[in-house]
ZADO-1210 file (C-alpha; in nm, 4 decimals, padded with zeros to 6 digits):
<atoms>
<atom x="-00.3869" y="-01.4627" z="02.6130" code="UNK" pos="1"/>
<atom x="-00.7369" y="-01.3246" z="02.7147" code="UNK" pos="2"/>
<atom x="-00.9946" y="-01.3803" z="02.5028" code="UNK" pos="3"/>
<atom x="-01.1719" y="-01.0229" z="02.5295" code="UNK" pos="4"/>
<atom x="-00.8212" y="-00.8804" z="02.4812" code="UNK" pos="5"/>
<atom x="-00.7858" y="-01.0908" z="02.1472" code="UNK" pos="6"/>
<atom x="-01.1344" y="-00.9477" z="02.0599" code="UNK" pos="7"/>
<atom x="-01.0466" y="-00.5992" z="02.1373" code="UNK" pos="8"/>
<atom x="-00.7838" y="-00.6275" z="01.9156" code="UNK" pos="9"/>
<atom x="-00.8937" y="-00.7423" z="01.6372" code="UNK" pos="10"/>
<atom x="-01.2020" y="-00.4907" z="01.6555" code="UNK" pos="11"/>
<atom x="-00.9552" y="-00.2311" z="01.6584" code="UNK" pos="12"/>
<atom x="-00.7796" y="-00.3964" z="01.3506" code="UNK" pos="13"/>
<atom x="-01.1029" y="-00.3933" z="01.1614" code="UNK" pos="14"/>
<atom x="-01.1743" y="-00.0468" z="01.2576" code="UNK" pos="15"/>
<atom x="-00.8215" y="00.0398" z="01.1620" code="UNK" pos="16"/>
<atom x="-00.8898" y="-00.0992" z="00.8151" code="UNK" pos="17"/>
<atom x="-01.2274" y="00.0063" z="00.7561" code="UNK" pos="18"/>
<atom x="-01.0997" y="00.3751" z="00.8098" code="UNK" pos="19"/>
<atom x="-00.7707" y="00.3448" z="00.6175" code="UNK" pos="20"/>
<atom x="-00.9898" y="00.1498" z="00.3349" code="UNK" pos="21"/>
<atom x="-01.2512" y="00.4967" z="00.3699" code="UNK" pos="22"/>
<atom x="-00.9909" y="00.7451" z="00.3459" code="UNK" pos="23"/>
<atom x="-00.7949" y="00.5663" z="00.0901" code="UNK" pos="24"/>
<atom x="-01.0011" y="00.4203" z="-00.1766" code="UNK" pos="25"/>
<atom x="-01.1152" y="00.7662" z="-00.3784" code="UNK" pos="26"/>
<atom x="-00.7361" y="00.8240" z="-00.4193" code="UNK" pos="27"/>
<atom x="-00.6396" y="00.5287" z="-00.5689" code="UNK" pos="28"/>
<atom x="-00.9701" y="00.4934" z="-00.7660" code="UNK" pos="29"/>
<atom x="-00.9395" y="00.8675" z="-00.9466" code="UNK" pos="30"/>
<atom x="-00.5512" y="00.7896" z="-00.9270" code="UNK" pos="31"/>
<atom x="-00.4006" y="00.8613" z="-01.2764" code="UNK" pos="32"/>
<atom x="-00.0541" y="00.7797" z="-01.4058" code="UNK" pos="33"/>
<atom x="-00.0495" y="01.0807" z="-01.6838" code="UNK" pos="34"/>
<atom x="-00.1132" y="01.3112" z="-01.3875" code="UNK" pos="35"/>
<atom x="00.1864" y="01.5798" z="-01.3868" code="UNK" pos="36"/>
<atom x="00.1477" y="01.6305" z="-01.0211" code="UNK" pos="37"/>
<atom x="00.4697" y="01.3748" z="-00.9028" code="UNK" pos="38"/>
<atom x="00.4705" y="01.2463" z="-01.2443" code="UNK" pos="39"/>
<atom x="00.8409" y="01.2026" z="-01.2318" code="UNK" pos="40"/>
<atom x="00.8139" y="01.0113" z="-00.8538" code="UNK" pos="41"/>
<atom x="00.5554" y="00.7406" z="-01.0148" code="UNK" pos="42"/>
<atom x="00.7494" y="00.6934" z="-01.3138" code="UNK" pos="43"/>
<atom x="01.0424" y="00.6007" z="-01.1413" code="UNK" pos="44"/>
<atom x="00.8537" y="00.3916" z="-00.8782" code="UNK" pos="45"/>
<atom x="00.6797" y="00.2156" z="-01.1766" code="UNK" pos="46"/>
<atom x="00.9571" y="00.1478" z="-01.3173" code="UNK" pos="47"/>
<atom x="01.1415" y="00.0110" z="-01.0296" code="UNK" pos="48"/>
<atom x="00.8428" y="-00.2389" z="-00.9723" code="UNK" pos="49"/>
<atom x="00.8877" y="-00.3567" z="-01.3339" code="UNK" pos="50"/>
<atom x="01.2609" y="-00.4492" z="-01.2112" code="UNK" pos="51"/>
<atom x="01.4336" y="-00.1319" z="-01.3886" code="UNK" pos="52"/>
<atom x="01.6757" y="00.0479" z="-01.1165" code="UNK" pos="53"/>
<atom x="01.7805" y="00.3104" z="-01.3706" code="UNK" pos="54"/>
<atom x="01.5174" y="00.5695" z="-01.2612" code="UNK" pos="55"/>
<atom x="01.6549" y="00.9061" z="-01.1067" code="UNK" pos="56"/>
<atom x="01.9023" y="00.8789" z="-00.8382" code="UNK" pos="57"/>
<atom x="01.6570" y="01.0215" z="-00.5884" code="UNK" pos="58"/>
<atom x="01.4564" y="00.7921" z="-00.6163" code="UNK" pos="59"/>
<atom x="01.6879" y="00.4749" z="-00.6640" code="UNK" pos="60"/>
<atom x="01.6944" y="00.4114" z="-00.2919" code="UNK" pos="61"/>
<atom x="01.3118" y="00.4342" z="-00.2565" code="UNK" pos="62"/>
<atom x="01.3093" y="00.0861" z="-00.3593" code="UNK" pos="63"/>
<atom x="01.0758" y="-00.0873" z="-00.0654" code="UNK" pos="64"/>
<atom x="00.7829" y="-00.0307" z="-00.1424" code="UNK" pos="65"/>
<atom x="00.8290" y="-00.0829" z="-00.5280" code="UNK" pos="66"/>
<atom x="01.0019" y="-00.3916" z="-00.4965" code="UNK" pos="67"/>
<atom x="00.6866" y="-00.4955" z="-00.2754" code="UNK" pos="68"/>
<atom x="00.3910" y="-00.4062" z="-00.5405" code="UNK" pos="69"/>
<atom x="00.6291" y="-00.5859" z="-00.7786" code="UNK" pos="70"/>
<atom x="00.5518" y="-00.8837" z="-00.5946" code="UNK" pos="71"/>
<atom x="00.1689" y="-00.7846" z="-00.5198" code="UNK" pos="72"/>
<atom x="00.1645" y="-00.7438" z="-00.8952" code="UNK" pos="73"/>
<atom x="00.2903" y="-01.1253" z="-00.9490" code="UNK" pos="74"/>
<atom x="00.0205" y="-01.2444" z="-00.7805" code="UNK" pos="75"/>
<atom x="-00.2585" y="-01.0377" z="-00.8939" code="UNK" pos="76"/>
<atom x="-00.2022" y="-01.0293" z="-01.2129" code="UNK" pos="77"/>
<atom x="-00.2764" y="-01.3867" z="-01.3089" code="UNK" pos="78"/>
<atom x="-00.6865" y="-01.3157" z="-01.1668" code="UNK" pos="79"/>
<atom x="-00.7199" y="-00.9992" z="-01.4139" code="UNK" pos="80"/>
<atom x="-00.7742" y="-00.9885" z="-01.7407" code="UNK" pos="81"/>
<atom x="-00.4917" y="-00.8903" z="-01.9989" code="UNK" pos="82"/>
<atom x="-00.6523" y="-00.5337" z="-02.0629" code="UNK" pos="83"/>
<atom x="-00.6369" y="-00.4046" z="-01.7415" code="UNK" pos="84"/>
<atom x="-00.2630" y="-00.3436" z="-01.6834" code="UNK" pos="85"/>
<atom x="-00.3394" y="-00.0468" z="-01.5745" code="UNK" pos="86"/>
<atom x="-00.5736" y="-00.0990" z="-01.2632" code="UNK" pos="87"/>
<atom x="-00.2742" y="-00.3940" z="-01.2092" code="UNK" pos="88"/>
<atom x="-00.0302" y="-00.1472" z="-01.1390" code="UNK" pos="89"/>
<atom x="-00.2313" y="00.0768" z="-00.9477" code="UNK" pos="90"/>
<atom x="-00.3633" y="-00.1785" z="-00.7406" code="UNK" pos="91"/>
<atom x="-00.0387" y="-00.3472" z="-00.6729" code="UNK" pos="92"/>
<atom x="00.0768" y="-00.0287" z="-00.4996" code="UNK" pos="93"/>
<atom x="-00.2677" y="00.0562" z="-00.2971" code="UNK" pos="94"/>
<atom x="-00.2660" y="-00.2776" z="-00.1771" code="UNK" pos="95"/>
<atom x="00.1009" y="-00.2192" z="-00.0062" code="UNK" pos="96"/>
<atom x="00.0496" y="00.0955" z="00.1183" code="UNK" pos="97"/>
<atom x="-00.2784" y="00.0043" z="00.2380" code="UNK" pos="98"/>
<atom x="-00.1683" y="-00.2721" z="00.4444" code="UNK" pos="99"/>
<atom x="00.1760" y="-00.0986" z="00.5789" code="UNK" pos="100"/>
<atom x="-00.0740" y="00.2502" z="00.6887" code="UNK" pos="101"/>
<atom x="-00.3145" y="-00.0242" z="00.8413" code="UNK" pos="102"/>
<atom x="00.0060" y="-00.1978" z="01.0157" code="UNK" pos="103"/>
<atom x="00.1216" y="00.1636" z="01.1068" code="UNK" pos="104"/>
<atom x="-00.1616" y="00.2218" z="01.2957" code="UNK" pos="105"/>
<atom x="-00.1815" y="-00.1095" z="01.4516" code="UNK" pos="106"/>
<atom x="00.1229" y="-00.0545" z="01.5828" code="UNK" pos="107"/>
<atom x="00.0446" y="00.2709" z="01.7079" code="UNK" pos="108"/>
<atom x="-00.2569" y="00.1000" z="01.8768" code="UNK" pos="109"/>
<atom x="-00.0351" y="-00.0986" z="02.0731" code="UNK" pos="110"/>
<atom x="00.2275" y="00.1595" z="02.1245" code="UNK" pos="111"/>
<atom x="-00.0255" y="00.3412" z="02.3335" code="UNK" pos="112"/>
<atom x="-00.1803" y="00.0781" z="02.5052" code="UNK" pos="113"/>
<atom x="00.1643" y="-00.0230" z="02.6182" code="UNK" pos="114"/>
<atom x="00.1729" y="00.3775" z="02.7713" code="UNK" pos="115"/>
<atom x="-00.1569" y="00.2998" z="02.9316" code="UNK" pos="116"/>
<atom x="-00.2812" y="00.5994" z="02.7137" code="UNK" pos="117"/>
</atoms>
């Protein structure tokens, strides 16, 4: 593999985060768990990250990306302190999303490239 095209790439990866990391990071620091906008969707995704299935049955099948910040949650939580459950949870789930957006547009990256777009 070519150096400058291992370069270019991972400049683009680094711009890819930087902007998903800019557009991202207000919502999920103002995020708030009491908010009745899709209260009922992060209750149920909560939940299923906490292992409990018997949420809605719309959301049942949505279990990805909970089952994932379940698991970004195991290994977080042992680095925060014991009051901050809270920012836990909340950061369990930005950290997936962030990184499947960021992968989503890595991908896309290369989709393109591959159309000689």
């Amino acid at each position: 593999m070519d150096i400058t095209k291992t370069a270019r790439t991972f400049l683009i990866l680094i711009i890819i985060l930087g902007f998903n990391y800019g557009v991202s990071f207000q919502q999920f620091f103002h995020f708030d768990w009491a908010d009745s906008r899709g209260l009922e969707d992060s209750i149920s995704y909560l939940a299923m990250s906490n292992g409990d299935y018997d949420v809605s049955p719309i959301h049942r099948y949505r279990f990805i990306i909970p089952f994932l910040a379940g698991i970004v949650r195991d290994v977080i939580q042992p680095l925060m302190t014991p009051d901050s459950s809270y920012m836990i949870d909340a950061l369990s789930f930005y950290v997936v999303n962030y990184f499947i957006t960021s992968l989503a547009g890595l991908l896309l990256y290369f989709f393109l490239i591959e159309l000689k777009f």
